[in-house]
C-alpha positions in Angstrom: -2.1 -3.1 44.2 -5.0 -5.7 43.5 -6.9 -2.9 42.6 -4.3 -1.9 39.9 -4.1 -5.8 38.4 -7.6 -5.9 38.5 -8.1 -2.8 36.2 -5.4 -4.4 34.1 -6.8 -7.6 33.5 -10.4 -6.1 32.7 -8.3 -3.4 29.9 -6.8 -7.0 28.5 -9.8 -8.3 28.2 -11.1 -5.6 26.6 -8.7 -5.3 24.1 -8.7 -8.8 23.5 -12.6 -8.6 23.0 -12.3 -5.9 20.4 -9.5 -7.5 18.4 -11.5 -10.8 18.5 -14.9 -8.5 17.2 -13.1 -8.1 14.2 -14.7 -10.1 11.6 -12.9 -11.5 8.7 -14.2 -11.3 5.2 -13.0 -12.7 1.9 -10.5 -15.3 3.6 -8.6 -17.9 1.7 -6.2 -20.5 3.1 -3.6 -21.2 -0.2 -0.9 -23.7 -0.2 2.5 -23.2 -1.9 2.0 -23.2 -5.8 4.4 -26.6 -7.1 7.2 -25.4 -9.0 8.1 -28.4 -10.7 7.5 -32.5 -9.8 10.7 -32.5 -6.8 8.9 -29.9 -5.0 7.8 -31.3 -1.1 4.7 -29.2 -0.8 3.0 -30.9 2.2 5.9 -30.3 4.4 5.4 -26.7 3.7 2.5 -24.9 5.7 -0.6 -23.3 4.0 -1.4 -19.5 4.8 -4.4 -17.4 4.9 -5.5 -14.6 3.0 -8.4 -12.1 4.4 -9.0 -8.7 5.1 -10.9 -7.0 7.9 -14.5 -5.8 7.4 -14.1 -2.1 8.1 -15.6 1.1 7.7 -13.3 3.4 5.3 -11.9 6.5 7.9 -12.0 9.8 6.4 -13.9 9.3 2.9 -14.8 12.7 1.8 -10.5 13.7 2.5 -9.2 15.6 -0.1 -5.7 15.8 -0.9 -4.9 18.3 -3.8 -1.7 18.8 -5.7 -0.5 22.2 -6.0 2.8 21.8 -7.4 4.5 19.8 -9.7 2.0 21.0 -12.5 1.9 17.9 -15.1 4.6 17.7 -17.0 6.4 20.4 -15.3 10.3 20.6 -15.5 12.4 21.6 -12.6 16.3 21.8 -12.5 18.1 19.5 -10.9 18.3 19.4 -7.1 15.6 20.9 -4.5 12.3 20.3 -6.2 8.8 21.9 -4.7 6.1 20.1 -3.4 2.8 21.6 -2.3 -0.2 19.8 -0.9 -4.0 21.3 -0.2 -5.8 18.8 2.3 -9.6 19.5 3.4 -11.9 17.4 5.5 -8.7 15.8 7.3 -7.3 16.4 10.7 -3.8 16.8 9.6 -2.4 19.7 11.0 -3.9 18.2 14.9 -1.3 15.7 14.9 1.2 16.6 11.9 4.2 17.0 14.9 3.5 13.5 16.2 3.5 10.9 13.3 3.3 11.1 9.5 -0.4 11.4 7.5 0.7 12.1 4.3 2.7 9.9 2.0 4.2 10.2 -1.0 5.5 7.7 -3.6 7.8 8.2 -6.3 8.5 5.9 -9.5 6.7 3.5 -7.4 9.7 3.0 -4.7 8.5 3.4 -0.9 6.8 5.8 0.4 8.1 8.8 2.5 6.0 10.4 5.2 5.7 14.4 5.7 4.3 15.8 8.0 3.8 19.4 6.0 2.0 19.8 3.0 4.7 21.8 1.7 8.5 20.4 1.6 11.3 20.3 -1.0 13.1 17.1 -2.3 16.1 16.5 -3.7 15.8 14.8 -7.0 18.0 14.2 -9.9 17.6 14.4 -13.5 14.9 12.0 -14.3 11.1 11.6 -15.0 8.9 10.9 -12.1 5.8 10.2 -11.4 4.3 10.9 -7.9 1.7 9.2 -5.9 0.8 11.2 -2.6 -2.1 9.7 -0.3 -3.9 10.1 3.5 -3.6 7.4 5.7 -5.9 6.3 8.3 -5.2 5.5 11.9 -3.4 2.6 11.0 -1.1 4.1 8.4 -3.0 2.4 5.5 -4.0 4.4 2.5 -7.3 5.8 2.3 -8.5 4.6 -0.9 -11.9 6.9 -1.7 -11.7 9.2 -4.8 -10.0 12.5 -3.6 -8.2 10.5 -1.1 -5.1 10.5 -3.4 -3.8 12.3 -6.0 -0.7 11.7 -9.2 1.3 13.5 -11.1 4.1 13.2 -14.0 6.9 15.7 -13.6 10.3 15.9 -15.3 13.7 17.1 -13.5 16.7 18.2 -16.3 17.1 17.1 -19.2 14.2 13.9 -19.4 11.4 12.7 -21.5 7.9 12.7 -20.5 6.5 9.4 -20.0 5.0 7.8 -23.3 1.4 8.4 -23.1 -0.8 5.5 -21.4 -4.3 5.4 -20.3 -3.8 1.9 -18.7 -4.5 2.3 -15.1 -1.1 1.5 -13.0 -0.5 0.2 -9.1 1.2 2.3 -6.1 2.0 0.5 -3.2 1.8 2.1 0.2 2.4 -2.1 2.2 4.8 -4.1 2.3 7.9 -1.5 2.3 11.1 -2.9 0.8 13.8 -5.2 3.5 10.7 -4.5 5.9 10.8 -7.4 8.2 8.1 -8.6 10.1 7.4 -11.2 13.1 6.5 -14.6 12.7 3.0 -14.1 14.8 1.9 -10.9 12.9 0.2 -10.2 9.9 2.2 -9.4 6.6 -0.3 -6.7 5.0 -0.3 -5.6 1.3 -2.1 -2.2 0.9 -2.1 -0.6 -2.8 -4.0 1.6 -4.6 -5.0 1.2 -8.1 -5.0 4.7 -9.9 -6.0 5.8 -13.3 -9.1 3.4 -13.9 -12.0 1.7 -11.5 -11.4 -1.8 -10.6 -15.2 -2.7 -10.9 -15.8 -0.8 -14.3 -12.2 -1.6 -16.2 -12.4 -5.4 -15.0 -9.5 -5.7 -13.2 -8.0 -7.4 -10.3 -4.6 -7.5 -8.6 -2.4 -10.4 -8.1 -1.0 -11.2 -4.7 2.5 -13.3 -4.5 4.0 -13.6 -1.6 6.7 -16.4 -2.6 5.1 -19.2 -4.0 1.6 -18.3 -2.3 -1.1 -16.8 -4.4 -4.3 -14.2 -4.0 -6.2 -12.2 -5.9 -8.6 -9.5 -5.4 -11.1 -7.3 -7.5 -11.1 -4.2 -5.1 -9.2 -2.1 -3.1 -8.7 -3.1 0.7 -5.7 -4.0 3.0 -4.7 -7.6 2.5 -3.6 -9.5 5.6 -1.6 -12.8 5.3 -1.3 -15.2 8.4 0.9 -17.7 8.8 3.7 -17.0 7.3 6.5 -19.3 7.9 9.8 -17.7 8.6 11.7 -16.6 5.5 12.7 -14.4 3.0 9.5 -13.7 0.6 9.6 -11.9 -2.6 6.2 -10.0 -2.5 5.3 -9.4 -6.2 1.8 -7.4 -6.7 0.6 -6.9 -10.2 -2.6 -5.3 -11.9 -4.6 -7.7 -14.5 -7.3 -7.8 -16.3 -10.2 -9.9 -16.1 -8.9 -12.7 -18.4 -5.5 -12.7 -16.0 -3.1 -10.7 -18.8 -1.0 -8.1 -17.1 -1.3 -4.2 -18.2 1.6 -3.0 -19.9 2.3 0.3 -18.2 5.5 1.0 -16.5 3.6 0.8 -13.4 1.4 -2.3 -13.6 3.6 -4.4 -11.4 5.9 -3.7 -7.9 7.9 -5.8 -6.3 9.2 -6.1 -2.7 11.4 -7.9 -0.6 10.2 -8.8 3.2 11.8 -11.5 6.0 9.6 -13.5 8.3 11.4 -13.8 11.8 
């Protein structure tokens, strides 16, 4: 038996030790934004912004998109999806969790775990985001990692031609709730352009706290006081003006408890 607690405490501490090693980069502790002169901010708490400095998992993945083609039109009802993944271990554990995600007209994700499935959709264009995650069900975010299409179902228009890059977000899902000791993360990928070379950056609200960020990374906020939090995360350019594609800004709701 003390043999047993021993071995217990000594796996605590280790996994204590190795959550501790994790060191913190880019961190910003933000108070509420003042909405107008009535507004008590000091009673309110501030919160901290950072992410994790991590090695990506999996960069040379490839996911490939078989079907839709671009543009392609499909009846309404079960519509074809087919994936090609290389230099990912998704078939090792596709029966025990989900690796590859799909997003559609930016709601929240769905998990497969086949490359090929059907959905049913109704008349409508779409445009799909599918992506890899890592251990932690983030998205990989290294070119080839991810993959879009545009797609039409019945009687639709395409979408009207844009070469503005646009936002998918894989973090915060919609209603998700999450404790008041854990970390609200906000993972996205930014797809049609390169945050470095286009001059962008994305803007974090999580209620009336701000962040922004010039690259693609999981964004953990601490702190969080219990609530209901409108998480708004939008794509801008250098000079803070939003892009103007259908796509350039999401929206989720998420409760503190």
């Amino acid at each position: 038996m003390k043999k047993n607690l021993f071995a217990l405490m000594i796996l605590g501490i280790l996994v204590f030790s190795c959550s501790e090693n994790r060191k913190k980069i880019n961190e910003q502790v933000v108070g509420p934004a003042q909405i107008d002169s009535a507004t008590v901010v000091s009673t309110r708490p501030n919160v901290a912004f950072f992410q994790y400095e991590e090695l990506p998992d999996y960069p040379d993945a490839i996911l490939e998109l078989y079907t839709p083609l671009g543009n392609q039109i499909f009846k309404p009802g079960k519509v074809p999806f087919e994936f090609n993944i290389k230099n990912y271990p998704f078939e090792e554990e596709a029966s025990n969790r989900f690796k590859l995600f799909m997003v559609l007209n930016n709601n929240d994700p769905i998990g497969y775990r086949s490359p090929i499935f059907q959905q049913e959709l109704e008349e409508g264009t779409y445009r799909v985001v599918a992506f890899l995650v890592d251990e932690s069900g983030f998205a990989l975010k290294n070119f080839g990692n991810y993959v879009d299409r545009d797609f039409q179902v019945g009687d639709s228009r395409p979408f009207p031609y844009s070469s503005e890059p646009y936002l998918a977000v894989n973090f915060p899902r919609n209603q998700q709730i999450v404790e008041e000791d854990d970390e609200l993360v906000i993972d996205f990928l930014v797809l049609g352009g390169d945050m470095k070379l286009d001059g962008l950056k994305v803007k974090i609200e999580v209620g009336d706290y701000l962040y922004e960020i010039d690259h693609m990374a999981p964004v953990r906020v601490d702190n969080l006081p219990s609530g209901e939090y409108q998480v708004k995360i939008s794509l801008l350019r250098k000079d803070g003006t939003e892009l103007e594609g259908p796509f350039s800004s999401v929206s989720k709701t998420v409760f503190v408890r």
